[in-house]
C-alpha positions in Angstrom: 14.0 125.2 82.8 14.7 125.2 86.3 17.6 124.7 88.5 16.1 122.4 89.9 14.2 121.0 86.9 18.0 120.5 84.9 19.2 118.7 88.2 16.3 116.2 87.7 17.3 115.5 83.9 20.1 112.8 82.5 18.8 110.0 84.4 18.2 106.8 82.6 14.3 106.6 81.1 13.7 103.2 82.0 16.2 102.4 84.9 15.6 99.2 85.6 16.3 98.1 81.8 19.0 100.4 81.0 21.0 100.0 84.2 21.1 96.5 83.6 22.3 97.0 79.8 24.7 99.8 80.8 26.3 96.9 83.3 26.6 94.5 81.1 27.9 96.6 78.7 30.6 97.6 81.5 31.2 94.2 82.6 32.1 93.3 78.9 35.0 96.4 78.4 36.5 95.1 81.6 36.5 91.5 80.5 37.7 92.6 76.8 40.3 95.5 77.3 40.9 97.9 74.6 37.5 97.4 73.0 35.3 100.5 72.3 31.3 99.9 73.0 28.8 103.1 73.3 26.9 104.1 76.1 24.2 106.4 75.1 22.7 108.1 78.8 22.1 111.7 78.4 24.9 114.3 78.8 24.4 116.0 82.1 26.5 119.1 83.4 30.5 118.3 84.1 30.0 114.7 82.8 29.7 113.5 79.0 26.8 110.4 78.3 29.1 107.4 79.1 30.5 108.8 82.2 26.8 110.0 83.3 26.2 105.9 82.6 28.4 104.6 84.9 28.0 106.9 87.8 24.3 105.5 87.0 25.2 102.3 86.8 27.7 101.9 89.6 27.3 104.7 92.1 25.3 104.9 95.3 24.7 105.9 99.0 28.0 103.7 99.6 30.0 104.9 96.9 32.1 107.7 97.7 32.8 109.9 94.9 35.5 112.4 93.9 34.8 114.8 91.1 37.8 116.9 89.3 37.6 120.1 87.6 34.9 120.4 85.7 33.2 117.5 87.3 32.5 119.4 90.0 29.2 120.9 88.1 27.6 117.4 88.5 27.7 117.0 92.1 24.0 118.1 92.5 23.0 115.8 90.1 25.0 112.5 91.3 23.4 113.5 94.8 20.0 113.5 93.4 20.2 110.3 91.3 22.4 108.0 92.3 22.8 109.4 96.4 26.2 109.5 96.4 28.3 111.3 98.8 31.2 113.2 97.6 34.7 112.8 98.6 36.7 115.9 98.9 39.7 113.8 99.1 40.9 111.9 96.3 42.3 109.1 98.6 38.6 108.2 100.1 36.8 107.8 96.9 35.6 105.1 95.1 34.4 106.7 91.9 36.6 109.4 91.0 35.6 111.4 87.8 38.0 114.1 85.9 37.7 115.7 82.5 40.9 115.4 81.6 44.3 114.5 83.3 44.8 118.1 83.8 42.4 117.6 86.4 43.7 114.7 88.2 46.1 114.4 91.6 48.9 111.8 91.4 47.6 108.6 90.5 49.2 107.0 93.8 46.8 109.3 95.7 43.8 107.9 95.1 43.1 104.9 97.1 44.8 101.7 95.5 43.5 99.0 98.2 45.1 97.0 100.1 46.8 93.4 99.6 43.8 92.0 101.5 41.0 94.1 100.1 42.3 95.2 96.5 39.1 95.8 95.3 38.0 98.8 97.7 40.3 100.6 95.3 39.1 103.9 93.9 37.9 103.1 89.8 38.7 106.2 87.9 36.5 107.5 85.0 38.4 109.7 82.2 37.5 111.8 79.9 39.6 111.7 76.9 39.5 113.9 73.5 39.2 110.4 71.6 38.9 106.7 71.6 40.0 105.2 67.9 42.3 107.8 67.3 45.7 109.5 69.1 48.4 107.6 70.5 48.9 103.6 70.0 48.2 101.6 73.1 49.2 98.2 72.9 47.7 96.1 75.8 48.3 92.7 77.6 46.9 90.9 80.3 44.1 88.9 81.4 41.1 88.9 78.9 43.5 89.5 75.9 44.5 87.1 73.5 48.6 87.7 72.7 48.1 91.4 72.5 45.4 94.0 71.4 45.5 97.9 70.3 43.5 100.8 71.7 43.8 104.2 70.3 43.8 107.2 72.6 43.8 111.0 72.3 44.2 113.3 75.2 46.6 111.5 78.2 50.2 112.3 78.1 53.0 109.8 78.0 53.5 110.5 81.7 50.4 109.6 82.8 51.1 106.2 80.9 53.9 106.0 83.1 52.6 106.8 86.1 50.0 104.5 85.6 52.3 101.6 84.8 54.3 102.4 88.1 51.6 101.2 89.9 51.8 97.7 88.3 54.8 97.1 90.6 52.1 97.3 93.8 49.6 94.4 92.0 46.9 93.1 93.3 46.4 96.9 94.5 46.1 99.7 91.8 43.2 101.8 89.8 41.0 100.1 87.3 40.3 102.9 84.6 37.2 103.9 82.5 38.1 105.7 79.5 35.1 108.1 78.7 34.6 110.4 75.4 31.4 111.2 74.4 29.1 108.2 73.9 32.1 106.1 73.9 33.3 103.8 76.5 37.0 101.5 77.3 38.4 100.1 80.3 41.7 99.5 81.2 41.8 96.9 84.1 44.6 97.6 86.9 46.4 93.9 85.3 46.4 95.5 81.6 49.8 96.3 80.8 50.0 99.7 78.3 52.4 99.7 76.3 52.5 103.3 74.2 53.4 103.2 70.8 55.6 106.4 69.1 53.5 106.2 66.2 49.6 108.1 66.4 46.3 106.5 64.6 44.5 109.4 62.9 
C-alpha cells in the first residue's frame, strides 16, 4: 500500500451514520463522567480507534489541532479527513492529542478560555495504558449522582494535581477525553478527581 493509499484509510465507512453515533456516544461520557463506552473507528498512525473517532467526530477546517509526540504521525491523515489545521502551539489549539502525559506541555498552557468565552478552550484527548484498571479516581460534579469511580492506568499523581489546579480558574479550564484503545471517558473541566492510594487491578 501506498503512502498515499494508508493516508486515505481509518476514516469512518459510513460517515454520515457513524459520525452521528460516535457523537452521541461522546455527548453521553461528557454528560455521565467516569463511564467507559467503546468507540470502534479504525486505528490510524500516532492515534489509537477512539481518539481517531473523535478527531472524526469533532475536528474540522475550524478546529485547530495540536498533536504530541507520537501524534505527530497523524497529521497527514487529520489534514486529509477531517481538514484540520495543525497548531504548532499548544496554546492555539482546540483539539490537542498526546500519547501519553510524557508528551504533554503544562496543562495551563493550552488555551483554558476566557470568563466570557470558556468554551473556546482547547479539549484534550489522552491516551492512557488503561481504563477499568490503575489508580482509583473518585469523581464529583455535575452529571454525577453523590460520587462515582473511574479506574485509570498511565497519568501520574501530578498530572492529577495539575489538573485540579485549574479548578480554582472555573468556568475556564480543559475538558479531557481519556483514550485507550477502543475505549473512551471524559472528564468534564467541573469533575472534581479525587485519586485514591489504593490501585483496581
Amino acid at each position: 500500500m501506498t503512502a498515499a493509499a494508508a493516508m486515505r484509510t481509518g476514516g469512518f465507512a459510513d460517515p454520515a451514520a457513524e459520525s452521528q453515533a460516535a457523537f452521541r456516544t461522546l455527548l453521553d461520557v461528557l454528560a455521565r463522567p467516569g463511564r467507559i463506552a467503546e468507540l470502534k473507528s479504525a486505528a490510524v498512525a500516532g492515534l489509537s480507534p477512539a481518539a481517531s473517532s473523535v478527531a472524526l467526530t469533532l475536528c474540522d477546517f475550524e478546529t485547530p489541532v495540536w498533536l504530541g509526540g507520537a501524534c505527530a504521525a497523524a497529521a497527514d491523515w487529520l489534514r486529509f479527513h477531517c481538514g484540520a489545521p495543525l497548531a504548532v502551539d499548544c496554546g492555539t489549539a482546540r483539539f490537542a492529542f498526546a500519547p501519553g502525559i510524557a508528551d504533554l506541555p503544562d496543562l495551563d498552557l493550552f488555551d483554558l478560555g476566557s470568563d466570557e468565552f470558556p468554551d473556546r478552550s482547547t479539549t484534550l484527548v489522552l491516551e492512557v495504558a488503561s481504563l477499568g484498571r490503575g489508580a482509583a479516581l473518585t469523581l464529583s460534579g455535575p452529571g454525577i449522582a453523590g460520587t462515582a469511580s473511574l479506574a485509570v492506568a498511565g497519568p501520574s499523581a501530578a498530572f492529577w494535581q495539575a489538573r485540579a489546579a485549574l479548578g480554582a480558574l472555573f468556568p475556564r479550564g480543559l475538558d479531557l477525553f481519556l483514550t485507550s484503545g477502543t475505549q473512551i471517558a471524559a472528564l468534564p473541566r467541573a469533575t472534581r478527581v479525587e485519586v485514591s492510594p489504593c490501585t483496581s487491578r
